[in-house]
Phi, psi and omega in degrees: 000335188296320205270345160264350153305285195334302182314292168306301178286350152294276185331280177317342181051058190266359176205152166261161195297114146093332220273140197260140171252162189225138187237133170300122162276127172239357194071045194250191191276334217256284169350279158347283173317311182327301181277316161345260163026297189271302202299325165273341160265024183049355130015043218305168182193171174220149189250156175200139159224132153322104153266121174293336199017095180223002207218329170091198186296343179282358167289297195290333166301337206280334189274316151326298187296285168339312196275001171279323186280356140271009158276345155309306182267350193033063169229176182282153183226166193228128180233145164193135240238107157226164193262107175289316185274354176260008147294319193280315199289344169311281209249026162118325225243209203248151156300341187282303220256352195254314214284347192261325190283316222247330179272315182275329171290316198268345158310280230305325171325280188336292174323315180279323187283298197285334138099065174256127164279007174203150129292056217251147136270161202269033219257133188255194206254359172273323173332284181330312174296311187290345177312297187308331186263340173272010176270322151335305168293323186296293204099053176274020166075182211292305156348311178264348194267344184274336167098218169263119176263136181300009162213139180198096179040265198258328184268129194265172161193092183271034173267301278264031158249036181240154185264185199271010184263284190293359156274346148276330176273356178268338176311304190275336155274357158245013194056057205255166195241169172187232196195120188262128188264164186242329170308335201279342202251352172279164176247045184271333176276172152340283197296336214267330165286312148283354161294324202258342160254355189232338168266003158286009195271304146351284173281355192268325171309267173246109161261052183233054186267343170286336196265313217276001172293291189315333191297326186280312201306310215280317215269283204298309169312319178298291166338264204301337176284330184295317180320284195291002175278292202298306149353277162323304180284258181009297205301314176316295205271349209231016163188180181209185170211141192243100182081268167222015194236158171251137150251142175228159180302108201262309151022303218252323180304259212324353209241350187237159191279349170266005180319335195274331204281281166000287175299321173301309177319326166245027191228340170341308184321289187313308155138021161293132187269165159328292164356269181304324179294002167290297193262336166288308153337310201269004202246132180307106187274019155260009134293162181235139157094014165295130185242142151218149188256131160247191185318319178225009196235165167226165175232117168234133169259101212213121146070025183078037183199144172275135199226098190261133333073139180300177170288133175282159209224011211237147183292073207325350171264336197276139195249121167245114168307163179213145184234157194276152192092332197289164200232319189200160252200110153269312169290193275304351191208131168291126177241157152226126209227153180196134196280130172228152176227012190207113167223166155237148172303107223246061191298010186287126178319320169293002189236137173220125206241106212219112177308111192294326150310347203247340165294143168248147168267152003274148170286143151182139167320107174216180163291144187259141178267154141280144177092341160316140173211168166180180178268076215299114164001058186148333207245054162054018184101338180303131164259148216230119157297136208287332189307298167326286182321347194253321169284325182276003176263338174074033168288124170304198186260295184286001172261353173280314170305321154329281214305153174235138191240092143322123172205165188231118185053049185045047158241135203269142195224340166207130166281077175330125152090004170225306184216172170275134152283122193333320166336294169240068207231150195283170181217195183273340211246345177310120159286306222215143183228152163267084215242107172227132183279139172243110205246000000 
């Protein structure tokens, strides 16, 4: 078993020369080995164990038997003592997702104090497998079907070519002693149901169900990586990013019969289920204002193009003054504004240039209404309702949502960053000018 660790962690690229690694410990058989393993290939490690104390003194035994087997390897070990169930009941979760949450955060410390380049876990190649199949069960998509990979950045996992049969005959051909969890044998949990009902099912079927299981796992990895190249490229020609917004292409989803896993693959990120990527298809793409919301994110369907963004945060009533004499402006949008009497025509959007005689103080900064008009620059005093004015500008929602109304005595005097109102637009006759900037 040593020349094929060897072997797997030269392929996998799992250690660096001389370089210490830091290993999970729980003191179970698969750990053990583990460290056996670093110790016989010579190999620096470090040890780290989580007490979960979830077990009562068979906890407290568990942590004992570790700090002997680094005294044993005479390397260094890291214990740390946590309250698992007022964690899982804090934030929500399964005692399984907080002992896993409380073990990857406190590696990662470790990792950050100690400057160690890899992390392992003891996870073998029956792990994997049951991995590949309650993820099956999950529905986690192609992501989850690959299983466990032996490198993910920093965490390694240099068991997985080994089965949980030969890691009992290497127990026993080195005499290694180790620590039986009593928990791995109820079936109240998932893996523990599918190790003990559903993959003898498995073997009664075929029992050479382990190669042809790794061959799909290996085969479906390969899959995602070709996935995410043609993605990646997809993304490249058909969307951009403006800021904090994605735009995408809706056009080019629709034209393919994969269109929904495609779209998903790439909004995913964004916290979108299938599910919507679905109902975003199936959705008429010559409407404009379709919205779907994930956990922090929004989706507007606008104009033949999907427009993605955080959740807006912002209050829609709320009015901020500018007071006279002011030079310049942080809230809600950095402005810089100045009184002049000697100017040149500044045709810039951001920029607005305003008879200074025809403003009342204090201005002020809002949100556009439905039933807001005003007189659009250029059009001979005719009054425009802005919703109209928006459609011929060909604003999205969320670019509507963006805008700011300058008005002076509740009358709107500049449609920020697109036109002015005629109203106070300078003439030969402007003594004094308002010159305000978006900066």
């Amino acid at each position: 078993m040593l020349q094929d660790f060897l072997s797997f962690v030269e392929k996998h690229h799992l250690s660096k020369s001389q370089k210490t690694t830091l290993i999970g410990v729980s003191g179970g058989r698969d750990s053990v080995i583990l460290c056996a393993l670093y110790q016989q290939a010579k190999m620096p490690f470090a040890m780290a164990h989580c007490n979960f104390n979830l077990r009562a003194e068979a906890s407290d035994a568990d942590e004992v038997f570790v700090r002997n087997l680094a005294l044993k390897y005479k390397v260094e070990c890291f214990v740390k003592s946590c309250d698992t169930k007022a964690y899982a009941e804090q934030n929500g979760i399964s005692i399984q997702m907080a002992a896993r949450d409380l073990r990857f955060a406190w590696f990662e410390e470790l990792m950050q104090q100690n400057d160690f380049d890899f992390y392992a876990t003891a996870h073998h190649k029956d792990d994997n497998i049951e991995t590949h199949l309650i993820n099956q069960i999950r529905g986690t998509g192609l992501a989850g079907l690959h299983g466990i990979q032996p490198k993910n950045k920093k965490l390694i996992h240099p068991l997985l070519f080994a089965t949980r049969a030969e890691i009992d005959s290497f127990i026993l051909q080195n005499h290694l002693d180790y620590r039986e969890d009593k928990s791995n044998a109820a079936t109240k949990y998932l893996r523990n149901k599918v190790r003990h009902k559903l993959i003898p099912v498995y073997k009664d079927i075929n029992p050479d169900y382990q190669h042809i299981f790794q061959q799909n796992i290996n085969r479906f990895a390969e899959t995602e990586q070709m996935l995410t190249y043609f993605v990646q490229q997809f993304r490249q020609q058909h969307s951009h990013l403006k800021g904090e917004e994605l735009f995408l292409e809706a056009a080019p989803f629709k034209s393919f019969a994969f269109g929904a896993v495609l779209s998903f693959e790439i909004i995913k990120e964004y916290g979108f289920s299938y599910d919507q990527c679905q109902q975003l298809l199936a959705a008429d793409k010559s409407k404009s204002g379709l919205m779907m919301y994930s956990a922090a994110y929004e989706l507007l369907q606008d104009r033949g193009q999907y427009i993605i963004r955080p959740k807006s945060q912002e209050t829609p009533n709320l009015v901020y003054e500018i007071g006279r004499g002011e030079t310049a402006l942080q809230q809600p949008i950095p402005l810089r504004l100045a009184l002049k009497t000697e100017w040149t025509l500044n045709k810039s959007e951001k920029t607005a240039q305003l008879d200074a005689s025809k403003l009342t103080y204090p201005l002020q900064l809002r949100k556009w209404q439905q039933g807001d008009y005003f007189h659009p620059l250029g059009m001979k005093g005719k009054k425009k309702l802005l919703s109209d004015f928006f459609i011929d500008k060909k604003l999205s929602r969320f670019e509507k949502e963006k805008l700011w109304l300058l008005c002076s005595n509740k009358k709107i005097v500049w449609v920020m960053g697109l036109r002015i109102d005629e109203g106070f637009k300078i003439t030969k006759a402007s003594k004094q000018i308002l010159e305000i900037e978006i900066l």
